[in-house]
TIVEXFI-954009 format. One line per field, with one value per residue (C-alpha): residue number from 1; residue in three letters; z, y, x. Coordinates in nm, 3 decimals. Each point is the difference from the previous one (the first is absolute). Example, Ala and Ser with C-alpha at 12.3 -4.5 7.8 and 13.67 -1.06 7.14 Angstrom:
<sites>
seq = c(1|2)
type = c(ALA|SER)
pz = c(0.780|-0.066)
py = c(-0.450|0.344)
px = c(1.230|0.137)
</sites>
This chain:
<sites>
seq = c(1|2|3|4|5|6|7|8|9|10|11|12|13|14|15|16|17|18|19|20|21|22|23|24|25|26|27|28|29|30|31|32|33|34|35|36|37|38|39|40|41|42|43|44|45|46|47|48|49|50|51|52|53|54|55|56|57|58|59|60|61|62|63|64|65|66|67|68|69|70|71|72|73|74|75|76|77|78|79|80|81|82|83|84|85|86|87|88|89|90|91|92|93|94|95|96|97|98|99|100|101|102|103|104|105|106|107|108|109|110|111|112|113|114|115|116|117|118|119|120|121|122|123|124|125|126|127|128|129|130|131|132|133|134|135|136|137|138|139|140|141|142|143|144|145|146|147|148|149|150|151|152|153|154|155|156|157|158|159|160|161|162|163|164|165|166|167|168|169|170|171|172|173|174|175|176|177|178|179|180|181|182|183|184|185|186|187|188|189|190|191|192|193|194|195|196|197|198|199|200|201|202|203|204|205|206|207|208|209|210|211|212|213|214|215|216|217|218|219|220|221|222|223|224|225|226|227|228|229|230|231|232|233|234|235|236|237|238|239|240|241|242|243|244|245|246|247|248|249|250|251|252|253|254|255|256|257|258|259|260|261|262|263|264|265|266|267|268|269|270|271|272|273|274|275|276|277|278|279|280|281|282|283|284|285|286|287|288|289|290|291|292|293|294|295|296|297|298|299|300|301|302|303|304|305|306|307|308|309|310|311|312|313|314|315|316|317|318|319|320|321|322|323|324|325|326|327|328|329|330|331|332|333|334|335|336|337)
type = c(UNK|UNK|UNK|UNK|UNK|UNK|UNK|UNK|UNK|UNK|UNK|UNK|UNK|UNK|UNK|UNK|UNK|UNK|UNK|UNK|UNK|UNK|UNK|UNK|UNK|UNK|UNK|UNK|UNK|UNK|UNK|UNK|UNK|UNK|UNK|UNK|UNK|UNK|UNK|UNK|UNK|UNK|UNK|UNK|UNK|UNK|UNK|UNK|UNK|UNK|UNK|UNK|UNK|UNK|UNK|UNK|UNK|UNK|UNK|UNK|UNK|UNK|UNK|UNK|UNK|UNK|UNK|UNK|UNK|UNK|UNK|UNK|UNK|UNK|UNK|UNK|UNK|UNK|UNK|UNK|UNK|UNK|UNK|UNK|UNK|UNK|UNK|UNK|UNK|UNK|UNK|UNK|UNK|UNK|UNK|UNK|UNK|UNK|UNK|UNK|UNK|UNK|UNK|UNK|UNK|UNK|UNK|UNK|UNK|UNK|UNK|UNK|UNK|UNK|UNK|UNK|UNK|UNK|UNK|UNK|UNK|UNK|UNK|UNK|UNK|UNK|UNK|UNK|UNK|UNK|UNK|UNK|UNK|UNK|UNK|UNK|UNK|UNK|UNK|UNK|UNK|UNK|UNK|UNK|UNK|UNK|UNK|UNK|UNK|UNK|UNK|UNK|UNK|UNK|UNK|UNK|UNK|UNK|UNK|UNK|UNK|UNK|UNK|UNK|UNK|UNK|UNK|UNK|UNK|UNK|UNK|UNK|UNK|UNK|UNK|UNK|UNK|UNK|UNK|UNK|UNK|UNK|UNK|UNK|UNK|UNK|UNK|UNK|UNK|UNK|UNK|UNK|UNK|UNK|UNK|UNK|UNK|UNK|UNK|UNK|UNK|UNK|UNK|UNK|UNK|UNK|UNK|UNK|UNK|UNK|UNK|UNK|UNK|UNK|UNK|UNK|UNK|UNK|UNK|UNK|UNK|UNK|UNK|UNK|UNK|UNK|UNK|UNK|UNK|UNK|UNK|UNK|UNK|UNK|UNK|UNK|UNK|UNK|UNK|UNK|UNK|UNK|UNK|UNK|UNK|UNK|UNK|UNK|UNK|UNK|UNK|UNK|UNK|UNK|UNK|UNK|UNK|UNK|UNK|UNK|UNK|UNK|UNK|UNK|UNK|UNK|UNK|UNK|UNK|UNK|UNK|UNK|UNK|UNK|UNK|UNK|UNK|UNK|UNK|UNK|UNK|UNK|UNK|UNK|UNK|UNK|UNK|UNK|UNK|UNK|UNK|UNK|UNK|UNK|UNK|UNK|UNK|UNK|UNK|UNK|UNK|UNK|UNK|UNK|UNK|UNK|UNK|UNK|UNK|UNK|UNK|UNK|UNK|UNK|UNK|UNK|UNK|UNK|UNK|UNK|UNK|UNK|UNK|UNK|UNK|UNK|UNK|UNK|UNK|UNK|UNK|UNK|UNK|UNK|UNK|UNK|UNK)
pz = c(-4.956|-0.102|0.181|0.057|-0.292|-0.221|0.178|-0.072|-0.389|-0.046|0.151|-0.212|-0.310|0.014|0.074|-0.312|-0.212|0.126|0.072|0.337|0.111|0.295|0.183|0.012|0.109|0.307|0.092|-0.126|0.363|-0.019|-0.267|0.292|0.241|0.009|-0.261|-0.031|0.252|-0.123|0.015|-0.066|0.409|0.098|0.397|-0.119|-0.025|0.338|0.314|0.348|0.138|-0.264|0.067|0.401|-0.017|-0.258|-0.057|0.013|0.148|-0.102|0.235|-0.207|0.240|-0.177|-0.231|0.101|-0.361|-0.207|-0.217|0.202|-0.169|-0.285|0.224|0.173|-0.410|-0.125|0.260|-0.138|0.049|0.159|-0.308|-0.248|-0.288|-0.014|-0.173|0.042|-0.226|0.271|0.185|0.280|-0.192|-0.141|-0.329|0.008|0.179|0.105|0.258|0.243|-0.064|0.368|-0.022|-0.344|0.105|0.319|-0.247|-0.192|0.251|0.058|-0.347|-0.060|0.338|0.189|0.333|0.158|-0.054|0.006|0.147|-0.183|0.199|-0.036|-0.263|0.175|0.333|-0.143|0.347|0.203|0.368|0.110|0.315|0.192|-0.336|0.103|0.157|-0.321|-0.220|0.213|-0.122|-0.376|0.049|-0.210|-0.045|-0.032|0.257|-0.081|0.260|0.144|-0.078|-0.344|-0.054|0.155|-0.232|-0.312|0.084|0.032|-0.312|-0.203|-0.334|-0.060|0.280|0.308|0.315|0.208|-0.061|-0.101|0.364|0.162|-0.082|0.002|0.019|0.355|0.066|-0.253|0.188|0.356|-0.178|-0.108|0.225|0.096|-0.316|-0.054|0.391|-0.064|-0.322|0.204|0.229|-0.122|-0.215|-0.232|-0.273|0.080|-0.290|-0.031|0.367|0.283|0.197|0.328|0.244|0.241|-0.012|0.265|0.023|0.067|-0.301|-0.216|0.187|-0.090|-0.339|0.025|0.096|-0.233|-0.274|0.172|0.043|-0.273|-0.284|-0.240|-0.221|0.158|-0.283|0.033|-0.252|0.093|-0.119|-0.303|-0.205|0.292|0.122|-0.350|-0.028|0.365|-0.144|-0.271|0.232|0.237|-0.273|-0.294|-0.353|-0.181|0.010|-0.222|-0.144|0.116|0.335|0.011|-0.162|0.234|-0.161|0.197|0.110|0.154|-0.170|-0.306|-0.027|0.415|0.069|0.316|0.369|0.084|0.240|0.307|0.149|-0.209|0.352|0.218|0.241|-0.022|0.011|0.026|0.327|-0.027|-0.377|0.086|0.251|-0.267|-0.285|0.239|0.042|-0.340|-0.094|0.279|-0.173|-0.348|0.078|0.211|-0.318|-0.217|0.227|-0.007|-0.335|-0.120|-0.169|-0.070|-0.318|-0.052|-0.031|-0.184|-0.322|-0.203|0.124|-0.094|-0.370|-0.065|0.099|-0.260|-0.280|0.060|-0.051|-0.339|-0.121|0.087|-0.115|-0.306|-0.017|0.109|-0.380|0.138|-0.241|-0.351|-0.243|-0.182|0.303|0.103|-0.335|0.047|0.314|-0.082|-0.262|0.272|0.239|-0.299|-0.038|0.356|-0.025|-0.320|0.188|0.342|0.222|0.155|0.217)
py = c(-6.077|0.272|0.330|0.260|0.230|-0.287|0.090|0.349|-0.057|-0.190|0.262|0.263|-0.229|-0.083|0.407|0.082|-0.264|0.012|0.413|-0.056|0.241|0.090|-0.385|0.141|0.355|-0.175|-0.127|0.221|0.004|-0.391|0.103|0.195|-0.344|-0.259|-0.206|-0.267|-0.337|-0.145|0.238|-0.174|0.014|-0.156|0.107|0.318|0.007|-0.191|0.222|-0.087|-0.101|-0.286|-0.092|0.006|-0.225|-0.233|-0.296|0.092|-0.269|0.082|-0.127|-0.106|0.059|-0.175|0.259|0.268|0.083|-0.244|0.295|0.161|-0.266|0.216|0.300|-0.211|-0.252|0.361|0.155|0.052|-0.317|-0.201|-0.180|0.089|-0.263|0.180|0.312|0.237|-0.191|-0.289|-0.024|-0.237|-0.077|-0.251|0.218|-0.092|-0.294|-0.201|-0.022|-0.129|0.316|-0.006|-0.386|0.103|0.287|-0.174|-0.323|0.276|0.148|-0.151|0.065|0.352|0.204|0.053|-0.260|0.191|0.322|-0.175|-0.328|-0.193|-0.160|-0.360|-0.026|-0.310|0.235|0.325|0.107|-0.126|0.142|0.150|-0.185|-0.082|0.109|0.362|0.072|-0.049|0.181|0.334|0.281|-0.094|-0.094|0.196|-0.095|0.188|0.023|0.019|0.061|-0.334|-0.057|0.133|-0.218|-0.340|0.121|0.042|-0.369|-0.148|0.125|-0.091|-0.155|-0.151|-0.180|-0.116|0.119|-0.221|0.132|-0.321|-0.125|0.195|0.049|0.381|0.295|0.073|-0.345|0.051|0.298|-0.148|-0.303|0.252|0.239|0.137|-0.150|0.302|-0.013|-0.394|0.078|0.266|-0.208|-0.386|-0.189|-0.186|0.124|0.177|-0.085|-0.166|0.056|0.124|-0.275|0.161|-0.111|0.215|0.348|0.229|0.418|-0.089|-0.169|0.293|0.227|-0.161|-0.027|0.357|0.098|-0.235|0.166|0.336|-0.095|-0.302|0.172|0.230|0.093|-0.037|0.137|0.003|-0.116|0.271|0.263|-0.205|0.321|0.163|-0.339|-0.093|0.377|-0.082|-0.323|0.186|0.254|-0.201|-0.269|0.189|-0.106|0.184|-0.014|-0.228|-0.031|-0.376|0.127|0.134|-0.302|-0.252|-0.294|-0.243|0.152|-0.180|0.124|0.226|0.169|0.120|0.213|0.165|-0.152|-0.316|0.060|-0.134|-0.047|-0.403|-0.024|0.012|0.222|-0.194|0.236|-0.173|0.176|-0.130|0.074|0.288|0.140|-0.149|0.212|0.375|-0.054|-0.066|0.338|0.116|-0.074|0.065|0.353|0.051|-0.123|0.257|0.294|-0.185|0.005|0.343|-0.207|0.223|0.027|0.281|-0.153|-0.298|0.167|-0.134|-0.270|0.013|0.147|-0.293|-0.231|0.190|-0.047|-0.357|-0.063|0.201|-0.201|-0.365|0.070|0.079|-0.274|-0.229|0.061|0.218|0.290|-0.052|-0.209|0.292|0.148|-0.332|-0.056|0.380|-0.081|-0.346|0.280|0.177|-0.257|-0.148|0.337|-0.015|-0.327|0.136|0.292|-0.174|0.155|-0.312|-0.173)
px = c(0.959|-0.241|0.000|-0.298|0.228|-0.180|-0.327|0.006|0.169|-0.318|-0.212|0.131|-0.012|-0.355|-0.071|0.145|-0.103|-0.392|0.013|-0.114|0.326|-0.220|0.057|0.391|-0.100|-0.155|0.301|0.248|0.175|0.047|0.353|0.158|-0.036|0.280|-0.147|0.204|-0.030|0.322|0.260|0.383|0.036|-0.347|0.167|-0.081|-0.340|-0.069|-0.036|0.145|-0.317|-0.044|0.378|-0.054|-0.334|0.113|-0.090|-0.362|-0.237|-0.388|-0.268|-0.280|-0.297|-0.322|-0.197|0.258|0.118|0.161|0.007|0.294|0.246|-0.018|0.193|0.178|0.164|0.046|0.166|0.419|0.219|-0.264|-0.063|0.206|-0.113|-0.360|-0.056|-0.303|-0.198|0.002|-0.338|-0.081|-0.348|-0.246|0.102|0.354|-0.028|-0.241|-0.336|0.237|0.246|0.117|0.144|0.128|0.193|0.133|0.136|0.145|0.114|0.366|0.071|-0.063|0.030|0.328|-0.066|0.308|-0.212|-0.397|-0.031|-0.297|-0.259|-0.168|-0.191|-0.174|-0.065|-0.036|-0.172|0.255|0.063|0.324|0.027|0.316|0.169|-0.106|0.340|0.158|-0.207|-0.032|0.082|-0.041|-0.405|-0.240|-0.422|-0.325|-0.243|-0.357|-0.319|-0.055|-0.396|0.030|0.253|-0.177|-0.322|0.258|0.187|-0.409|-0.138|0.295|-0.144|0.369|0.143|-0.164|0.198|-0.177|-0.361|-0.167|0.129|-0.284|-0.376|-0.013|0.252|0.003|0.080|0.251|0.143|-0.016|0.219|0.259|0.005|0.322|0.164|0.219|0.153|0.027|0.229|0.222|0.076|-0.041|0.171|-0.316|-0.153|-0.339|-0.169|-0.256|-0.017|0.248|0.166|0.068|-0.226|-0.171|0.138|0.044|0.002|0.373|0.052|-0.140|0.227|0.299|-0.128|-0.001|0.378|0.117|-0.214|0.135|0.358|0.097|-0.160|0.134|-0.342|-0.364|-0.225|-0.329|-0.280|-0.271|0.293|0.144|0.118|0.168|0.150|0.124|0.166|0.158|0.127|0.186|0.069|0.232|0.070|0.068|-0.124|-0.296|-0.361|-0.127|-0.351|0.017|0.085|-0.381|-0.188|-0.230|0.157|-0.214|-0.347|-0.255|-0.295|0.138|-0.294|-0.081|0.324|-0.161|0.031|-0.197|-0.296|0.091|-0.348|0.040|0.247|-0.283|0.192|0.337|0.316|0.346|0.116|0.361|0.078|-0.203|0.311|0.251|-0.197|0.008|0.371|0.080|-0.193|0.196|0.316|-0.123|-0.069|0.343|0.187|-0.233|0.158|0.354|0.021|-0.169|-0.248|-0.365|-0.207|0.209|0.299|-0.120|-0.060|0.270|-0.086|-0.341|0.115|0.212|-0.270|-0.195|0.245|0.114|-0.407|0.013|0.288|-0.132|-0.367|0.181|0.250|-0.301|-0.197|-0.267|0.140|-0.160|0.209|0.190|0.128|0.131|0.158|0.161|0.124|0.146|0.183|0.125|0.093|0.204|0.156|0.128|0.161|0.191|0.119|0.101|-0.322|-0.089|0.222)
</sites>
């Protein structure tokens, strides 16, 4: 297995051999990090709040991130048969990246430390099995209207849109779907499979989300939730951390007007939503997390994004061939392990 030292050799290599020393100046405070992910004791490297909330369960809400399984695969022992050049992506795998990673899944990640969900149901609720997996839950939360106008514009798959003959039909049809996956045992997508929902129903899809779950991030505060994840988790910052790996519309990154809802607001994800900021921001205190103390976490974001632009043939061809050189080099002298 490759370790970030590789990253950084690579960095430095491709400094020297293109003159652009200034890329490593940048990032000069990445050499006095623990670079390596694979030390001989792999224990060593995982903190007592990965050990304590192990295995991790991720509750894929619909267009809440898919993204995060890149944190989550490169977070230490998880998934120990992927290195950092593993990305849950239509790049590395294919449109259906999700399925593919979740097929993969049992093969390359740790089930004692990760347990893989169904790559048929990747939407699945947590239902009666709730009592099980509390205290090792971990999701992302995202506002509920902007995520009902994400799921409905999706070019790529349906979620149940073609079911109804406009979008606020579409959102009274899945209204509540978040509260239905808290707390019932179906998969929510294309649409939630809970009946009529009640105030009391959101409610107690709020203390479980307060009390079974280890990591509520939210998608509205990606950087700082990602930084949080790494923050209880352990594990670095990767660029891939950071990348939309399945936008709706790749060209519209700002909110979705809401006026298409015709007035519509999900009332019961809506309570669900405030106490998951709730919790978010309780966490953010917890854990000393502020934009202040994310900047080496930002930095090796940074770098990590240097590296695989590079190692991704966007550098011109002689660099590449220098740093092919290099990497060489390393090999010979026992960098990479």
């Amino acid at each position: 297995m490759w370790s970030f030292t590789a990253a950084v050799v690579t960095l430095w290599s491709f400094a020297a051999a293109s003159g652009s020393w200034d890329v490593c100046a940048n990032h000069v405070g990445l050499l006095q990090l623990d670079l390596s992910l694979t030390p001989a004791d792999t224990s060593l490297a995982v903190p007592p709040t990965l050990r304590a909330a192990e295995p991790l369960k991720f509750l894929h809400i619909p267009k809440c991130g898919t993204s995060f399984l890149n944190a989550i695969v490169h977070t230490p022992s998880l998934c120990p048969d992927l290195d950092w050049r593993y990305e849950v992506n239509s790049d590395v795998l294919s449109k259906s990246f999700e399925r593919d990673f979740w097929h993969e899944c049992p093969q390359v990640c740790n089930q004692s430390r990760f347990e893989c969900n169904s790559a048929s149901q990747t939407h699945e609720g947590i239902g009666s099995s709730y009592s099980s997996y509390k205290g090792h839950l971990i999701t992302m939360m995202r506002q509920p209207e902007q995520r009902v106008l994400s799921a409905y514009h999706d070019a790529r798959f349906d979620h149940g849109a073609s079911r109804y003959p406009n979008v606020s039909a579409y959102a009274e049809g899945v209204a509540g779907l978040v509260t239905c996956q808290l707390t019932g045992a179906k998969s929510v997508d294309p649409v939630p499979q809970c009946g009529e929902l009640q105030k009391a129903d959101a409610l107690a899809a709020a203390q479980r989300l307060r009390e079974g779950f280890v990591f509520v991030g939210i998608m509205e505060e990606w950087d700082m939730s990602m930084c949080l994840f790494h923050k209880i988790f352990g594990g670095h910052c990767w660029h891939s951390d950071f990348e939309n790996s399945r936008p709706t519309d790749p060209e519209d990154t700002s909110p979705y007007n809401v006026s298409e809802l015709e007035g519509f607001r999900d009332e019961l994800d809506g309570l669900v939503y405030e106490e998951a900021k709730r919790i978010f921001r309780e966490q953010l205190v917890a854990y000393n997390v502020s934009t202040d103390s994310c900047a080496g976490c930002w930095s090796f974001r940074r770098a990590s994004g240097v590296v695989e632009t590079n190692l991704h043939g966007a550098a011109r061809p002689m660099a590449m061939a220098r740093m092919a050189m290099a990497w060489s080099m390393a090999l010979i002298l026992g960098i990479l392990g």
